[in-house]
C-alpha distance (Angstrom), angle and dihedral (degrees) to the residues before:
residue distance angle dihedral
X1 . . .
X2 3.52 . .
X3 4.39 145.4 .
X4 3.44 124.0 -84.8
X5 3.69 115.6 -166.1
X6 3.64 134.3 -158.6
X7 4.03 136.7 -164.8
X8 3.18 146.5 1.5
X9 3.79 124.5 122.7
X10 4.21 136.1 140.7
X11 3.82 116.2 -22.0
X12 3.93 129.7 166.9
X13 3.81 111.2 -113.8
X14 4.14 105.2 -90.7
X15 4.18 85.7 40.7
X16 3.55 123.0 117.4
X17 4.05 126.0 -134.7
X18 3.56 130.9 -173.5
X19 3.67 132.3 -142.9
X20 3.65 124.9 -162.7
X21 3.89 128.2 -167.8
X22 3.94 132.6 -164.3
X23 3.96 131.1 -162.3
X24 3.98 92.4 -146.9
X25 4.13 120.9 -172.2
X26 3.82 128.9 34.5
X27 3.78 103.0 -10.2
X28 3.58 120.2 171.6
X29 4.25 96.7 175.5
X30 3.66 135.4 -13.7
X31 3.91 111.0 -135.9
X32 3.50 99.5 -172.5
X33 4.17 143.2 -13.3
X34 3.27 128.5 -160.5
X35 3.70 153.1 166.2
X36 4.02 131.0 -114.4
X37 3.46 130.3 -164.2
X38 3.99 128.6 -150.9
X39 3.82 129.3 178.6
X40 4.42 113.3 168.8
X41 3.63 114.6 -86.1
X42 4.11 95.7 24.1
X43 3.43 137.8 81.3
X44 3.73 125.4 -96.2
X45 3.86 107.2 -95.9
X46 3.54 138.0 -156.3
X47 3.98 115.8 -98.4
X48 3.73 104.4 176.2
X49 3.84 135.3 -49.9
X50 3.89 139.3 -168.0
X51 3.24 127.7 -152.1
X52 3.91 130.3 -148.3
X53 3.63 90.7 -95.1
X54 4.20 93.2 57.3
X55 3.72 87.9 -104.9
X56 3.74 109.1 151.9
X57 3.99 129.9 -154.3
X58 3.71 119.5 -175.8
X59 3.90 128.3 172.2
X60 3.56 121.7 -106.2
X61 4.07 92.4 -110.5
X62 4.04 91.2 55.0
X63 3.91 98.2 46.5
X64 3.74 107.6 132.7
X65 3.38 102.9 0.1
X66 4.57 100.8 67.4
X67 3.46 127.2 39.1
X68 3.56 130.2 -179.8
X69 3.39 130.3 -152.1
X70 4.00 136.9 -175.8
X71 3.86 129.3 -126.7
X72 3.76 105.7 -169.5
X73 3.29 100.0 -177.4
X74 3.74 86.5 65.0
X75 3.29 98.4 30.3
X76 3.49 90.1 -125.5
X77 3.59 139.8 127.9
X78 3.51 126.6 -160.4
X79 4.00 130.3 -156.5
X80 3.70 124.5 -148.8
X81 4.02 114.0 -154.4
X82 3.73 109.3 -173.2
X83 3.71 121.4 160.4
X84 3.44 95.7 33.4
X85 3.96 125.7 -165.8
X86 3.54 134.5 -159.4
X87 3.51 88.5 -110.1
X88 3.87 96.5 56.5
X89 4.10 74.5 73.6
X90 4.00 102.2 127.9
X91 3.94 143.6 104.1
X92 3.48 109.0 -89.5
X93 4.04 125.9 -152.6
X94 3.33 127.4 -167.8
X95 3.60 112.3 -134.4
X96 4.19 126.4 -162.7
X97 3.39 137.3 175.2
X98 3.89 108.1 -141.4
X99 3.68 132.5 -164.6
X100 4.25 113.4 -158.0
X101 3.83 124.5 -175.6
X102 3.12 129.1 -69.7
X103 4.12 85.8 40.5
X104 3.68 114.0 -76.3
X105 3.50 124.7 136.4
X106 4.35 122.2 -144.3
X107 3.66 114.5 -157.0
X108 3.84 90.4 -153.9
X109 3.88 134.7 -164.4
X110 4.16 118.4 -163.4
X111 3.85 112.6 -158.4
X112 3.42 119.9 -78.0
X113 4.19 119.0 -105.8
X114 3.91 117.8 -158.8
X115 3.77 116.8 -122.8
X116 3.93 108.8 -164.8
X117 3.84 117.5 -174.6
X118 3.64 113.0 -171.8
X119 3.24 119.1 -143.6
């Protein structure tokens, strides 16, 4: 089982992106996705995240500008970056937390895609 990430890439500053991740292998149930942010010399940070349930987290910095949302069919999620700044420069992982039969839950990190906005 593992993340497969999609998007990102070069965008002027006011642009929008959008970043799409999938659970691929023998997935039973996807508890929660989510996207991290990294920029050097910082910690990663919390983007935005959904949970199985549709509930939605977002940091304070993103608020009205992404939103996530969930396919579970696919277990996929899918993040919509509009209004972008030049801050909202980072690598961005998608993280999940994965449940495979018999029971066994993968706290799983796809590889990280730069998003550059130019200002």
């Amino acid at each position: 089982v593992q993340l497969q990430a999609y998007g990102g890439g070069f965008v002027q500053a006011g642009g929008f992106l959008r970043l799409s991740c999938a659970a691929t292998g023998r997935v039973a149930h996807v508890s929660h996705m989510g996207w991290y942010r990294q920029v050097p010399g910082k910690e990663r940070e919390l983007v935005a995240s959904v949970t199985s349930g549709d509930k939605t987290t977002y940091a304070e910095s993103v608020k009205g500008r992404f939103s996530i949302s969930r396919d579970a069919a696919r277990n996929s999620a899918t993040l919509q970056m509009n209004s972008l700044k030049p801050e909202d420069t980072a690598v961005y992982y998608c993280n999940a937390e994965v449940i495979t039969m018999p029971y066994e839950s993968h706290d799983l990190w796809g590889r990280g895609t730069l998003v550059t906005v130019s200002s």
